[in-house]
C-alpha positions as CSV (number, residue, x, y, z in Angstrom):
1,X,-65.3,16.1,38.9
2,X,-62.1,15.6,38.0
3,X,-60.8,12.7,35.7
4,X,-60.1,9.5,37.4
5,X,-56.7,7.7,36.3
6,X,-58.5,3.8,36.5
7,X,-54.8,2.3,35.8
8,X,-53.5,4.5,38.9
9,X,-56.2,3.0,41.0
10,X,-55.4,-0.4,40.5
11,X,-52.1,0.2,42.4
12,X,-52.3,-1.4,45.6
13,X,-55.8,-3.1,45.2
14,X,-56.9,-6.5,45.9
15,X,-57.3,-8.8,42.3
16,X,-60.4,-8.7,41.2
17,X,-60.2,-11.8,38.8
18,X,-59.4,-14.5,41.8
19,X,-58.5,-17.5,39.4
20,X,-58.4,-20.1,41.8
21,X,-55.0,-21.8,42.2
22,X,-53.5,-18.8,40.2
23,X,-54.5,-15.9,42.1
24,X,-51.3,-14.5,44.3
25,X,-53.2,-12.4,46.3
26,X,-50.4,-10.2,46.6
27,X,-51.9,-6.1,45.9
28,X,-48.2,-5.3,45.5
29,X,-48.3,-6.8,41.5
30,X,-52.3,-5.3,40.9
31,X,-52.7,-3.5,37.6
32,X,-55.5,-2.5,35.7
33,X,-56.1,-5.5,32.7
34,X,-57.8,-4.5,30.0
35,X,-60.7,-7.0,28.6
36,X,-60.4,-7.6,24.8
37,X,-63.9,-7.7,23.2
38,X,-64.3,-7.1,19.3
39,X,-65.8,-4.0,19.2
40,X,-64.0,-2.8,21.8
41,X,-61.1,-2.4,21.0
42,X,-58.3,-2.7,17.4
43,X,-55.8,-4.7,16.4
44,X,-52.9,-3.4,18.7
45,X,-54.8,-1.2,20.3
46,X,-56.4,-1.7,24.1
47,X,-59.9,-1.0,25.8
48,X,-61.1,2.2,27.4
49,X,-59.7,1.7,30.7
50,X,-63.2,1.2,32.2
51,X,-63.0,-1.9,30.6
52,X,-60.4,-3.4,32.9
53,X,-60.2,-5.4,36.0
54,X,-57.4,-5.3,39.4
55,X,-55.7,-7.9,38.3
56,X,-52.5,-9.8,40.0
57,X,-49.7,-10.3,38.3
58,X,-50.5,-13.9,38.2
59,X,-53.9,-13.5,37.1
60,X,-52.7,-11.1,34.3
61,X,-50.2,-13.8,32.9
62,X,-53.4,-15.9,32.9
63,X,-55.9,-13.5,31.2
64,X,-53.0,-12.5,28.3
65,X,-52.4,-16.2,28.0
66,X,-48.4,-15.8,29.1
67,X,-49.4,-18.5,30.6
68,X,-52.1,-21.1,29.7
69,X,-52.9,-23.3,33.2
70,X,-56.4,-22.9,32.9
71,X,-59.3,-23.0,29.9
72,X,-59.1,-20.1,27.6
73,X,-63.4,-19.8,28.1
74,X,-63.1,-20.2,32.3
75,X,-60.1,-17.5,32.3
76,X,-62.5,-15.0,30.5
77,X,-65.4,-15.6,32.2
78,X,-63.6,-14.4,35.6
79,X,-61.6,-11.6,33.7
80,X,-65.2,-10.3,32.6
81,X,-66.0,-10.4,36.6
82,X,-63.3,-9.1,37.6
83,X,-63.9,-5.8,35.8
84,X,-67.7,-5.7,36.7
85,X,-66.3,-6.2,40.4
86,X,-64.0,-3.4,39.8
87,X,-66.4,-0.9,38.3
88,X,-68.7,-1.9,41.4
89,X,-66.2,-0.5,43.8
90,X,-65.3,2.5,41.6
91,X,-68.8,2.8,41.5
92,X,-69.3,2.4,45.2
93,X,-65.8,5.2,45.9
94,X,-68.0,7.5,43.4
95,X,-64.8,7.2,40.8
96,X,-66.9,5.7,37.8
């Protein structure tokens, strides 16, 4: 099997992350946003792309903290569900 390109997949997606009042909903602005977890990852340095999420662009302001509408713990906890919910359907597509 050849490798799969999980930040080209993202394109076009529904948002996985679905922060409620946040969300845009719009698959036009999905990307693939990586979950920072010590361990992980290094300073300046991002995730394995496994470890990331269909995100909107609105969502993705949230998660970075571009912006900061909602609680820092809340915001993570749906980031972290957005990326199982993603690697469920890459799972599901046979990609992961």
């Amino acid at each position: 099997m050849s490798k799969v390109n999980y930040r080209k997949e993202a394109k076009g997606r529904e948002c996985q992350v679905r922060l409620p009042g946040i969300c845009n909903h719009n698959s036009e602005t999905v990307v693939l946003a990586h979950y920072r977890l010590a361990g992980l990852n290094g300073f300046g340095m991002k995730p394995d792309d496994i470890f990331g999420a269909w995100c909107c662009s609105s969502c993705h302001d949230e998660c970075d903290r571009r912006t900061r509408i909602m609680d820092n713990e809340y915001v993570r906890l749906a980031h972290a569900e957005g990326v199982l919910r993603t690697q469920a359907i890459l799972r599901k597509e046979g990609k992961l």
